[in-house]
C-alpha angles and dihedrals in degrees: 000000000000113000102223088046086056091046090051091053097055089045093056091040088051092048097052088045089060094038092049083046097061113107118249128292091005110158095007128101117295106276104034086097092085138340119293128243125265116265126202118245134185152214106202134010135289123236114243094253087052096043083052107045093034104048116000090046101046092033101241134145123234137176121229110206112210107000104123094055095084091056113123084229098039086102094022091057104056093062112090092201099057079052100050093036083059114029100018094120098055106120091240123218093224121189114212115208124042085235132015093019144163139232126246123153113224123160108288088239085055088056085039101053086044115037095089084058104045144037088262133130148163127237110156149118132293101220117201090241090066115089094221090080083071085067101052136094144211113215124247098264082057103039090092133019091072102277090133093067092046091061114133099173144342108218113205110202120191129163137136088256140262087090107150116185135216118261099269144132144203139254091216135045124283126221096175111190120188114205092174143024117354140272139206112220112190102188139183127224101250088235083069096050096088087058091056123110101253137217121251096216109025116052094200088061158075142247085216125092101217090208095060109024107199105212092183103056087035107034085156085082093053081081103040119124111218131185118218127217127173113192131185134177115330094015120110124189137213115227116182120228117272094017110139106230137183121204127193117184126225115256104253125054117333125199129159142124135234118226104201112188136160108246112231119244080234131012116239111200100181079125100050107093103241100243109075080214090064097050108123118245084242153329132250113242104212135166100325137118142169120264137251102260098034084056086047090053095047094052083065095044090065092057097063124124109226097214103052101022083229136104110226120222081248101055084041094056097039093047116134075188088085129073124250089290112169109241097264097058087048093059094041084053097054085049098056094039089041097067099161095044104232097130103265156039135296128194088233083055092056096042088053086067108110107130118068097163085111110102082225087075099055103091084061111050100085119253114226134206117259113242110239137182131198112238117234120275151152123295098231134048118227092281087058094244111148100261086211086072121096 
């Protein structure tokens, strides 16, 4: 037998072996290690105390079939021109990429009249000086109980489709609402996120790329547990604080829009009417916010350990929940929160929270995005070319 034909099969035979031999899901998109866990979905709304007690409270996702469509923009909104009619002339944060991307800020109707066209896409914030928050809706397991004043931002996400995120997760809670198109969320139970391989530079999130999942540089992932929910127009979906998540939009127009808000340690319903049949559809979110030191306190809240309703000095130091402190403001900060001295952190402590004149507490206060519109101008530059054109 020929020699060479001899050395090419064992090549090939080699070659399957290894490739037979890689552990599963390696080099395939995060969650295809293993099936996901079951994730509740359902067909009509919770009430706030249920939404509460049931999910927020326990930390667990859900799907809520249906509940944007009775939102007065759910029609409205998938029609480019009544955006670009109302809002065009919003100075638009863009990201350019649907992936790694970067940032240039270019009029809303200019991104509107192009994304089709380019890799470009909007996820931003809402800010309460832009009128588009007038348009927008809590659902109805959010219209009473407060939630409105516990708002930290509203994340408005457009693109033509194909978009794929990092590996990251929130601080705060997550009510996502699609209007338009569908999305994939793969998303891990937040008691999972310390095991996770992190990034150097950006605390929120992680080392892994979520497309390509390298087994071999990151065998812890070979053992995460991952819910899967796939929502489409009308659905919103409930995402817990601090649960990594991975989103990878449908291939034809996505629109939808990200309420973050800081849960409550208990729910007051002194706003919610007393008969469940007279519960409104939904509540308009408006211009409000949470304040400072409520947002402050939450960032806290989330450390907390359930079984003791403390944060140990050892949660506190090895927090992605903070932002990017030096070592010496991070310790500065445990001593003033820790007033009885017993190496960590009560809720008492953090309620107890109420003066943030002090510079220590800057890093903490959220930085929000500044409202722009475009002046008016002429359509076309000296050499007569549509300025509305990329």
């Amino acid at each position: 037998m020929n020699i060479e034909f001899i050395t090419l099969v064992w090549f090939v035979s080699v070659l399957c072996i290894a490739e037979c031999d890689d552990p599963k899901g390696h080099l395939q998109p995060l969650g295809s290690h293993m099936p996901p866990i079951k994730i509740d979905v359902l067909d009509t709304p919770p009430t706030p105390q249920e939404f509460f007690e049931k999910y927020i409270k326990v930390n667990k996702p859900v799907v809520i079939k249906g509940a944007a469509k009775v939102f007065s923009n759910f029609k409205t909104w998938q029609d480019d021109e009544y955006l670009k009619k109302k809002y065009g002339k919003w100075l638009a944060p863009v990201e350019v990429g649907k992936y790694e991307k970067k940032i240039v800020l270019i009029p809303f109707k200019v991104f509107l009249r192009n994304y089709n066209k380019h890799p470009i896409c909007i996820s931003r914030d809402i800010v309460p000086l832009n009128p588009m928050r007038d348009e927008l809706s809590l659902m109805q397991s959010m219209s009473c109980g407060g939630y409105r004043e516990r708002i930290v931002r509203v994340m408005f996400l457009l693109s033509s489709g194909s978009c794929q995120s990092e590996l990251r997760w929130n601080n705060e809670e997550n009510m996502h609402c699609m209007l338009d198109g569908t999305k994939n969320w793969t998303i891990i139970h937040r008691n999972d996120r310390h095991i996770l391989p992190s990034h150097s530079q950006m605390p929120m999130y992680s080392a892994v790329d979520p497309r390509s999942v390298d087994m071999y540089k990151h065998p812890v992932m070979q053992d995460i547990h991952w819910y899967q929910a796939f929502v489409e127009a009308g659905d919103c979906l409930f995402v817990p604080n601090n649960s990594p998540y991975y989103v990878k939009s449908g291939d034809s127009r996505n629109l939808g829009f990200s309420v973050w808000f800081a849960a409550p340690r208990s729910l007051s319903l002194k706003d919610c009417p007393e008969k469940e049949a007279d519960m409104p559809n939904s509540a308009p979110i408006g211009r409000s916010m949470i304040s400072e030191v409520e947002f402050v306190k939450s960032i806290f809240y989330t450390m907390i350990d359930d079984r003791t309703d403390k944060v140990s000095s050892y949660d506190y130091h090895s927090s992605s929940n903070i932002p990017l402190m030096d070592i010496e403001s991070r310790l500065l900060l445990f001593d003033i929160l820790d007033s009885n001295d017993d190496d960590s952190i009560s809720a008492d402590e953090i309620e107890s929270i109420s003066d943030l004149s002090d510079p220590i507490w800057k890093d903490l206060i959220y930085d929000q995005d500044e409202y722009e519109e475009l002046e008016d101008e002429k359509k076309t530059d000296e050499t007569g070319k549509d300025k509305t054109e990329l």
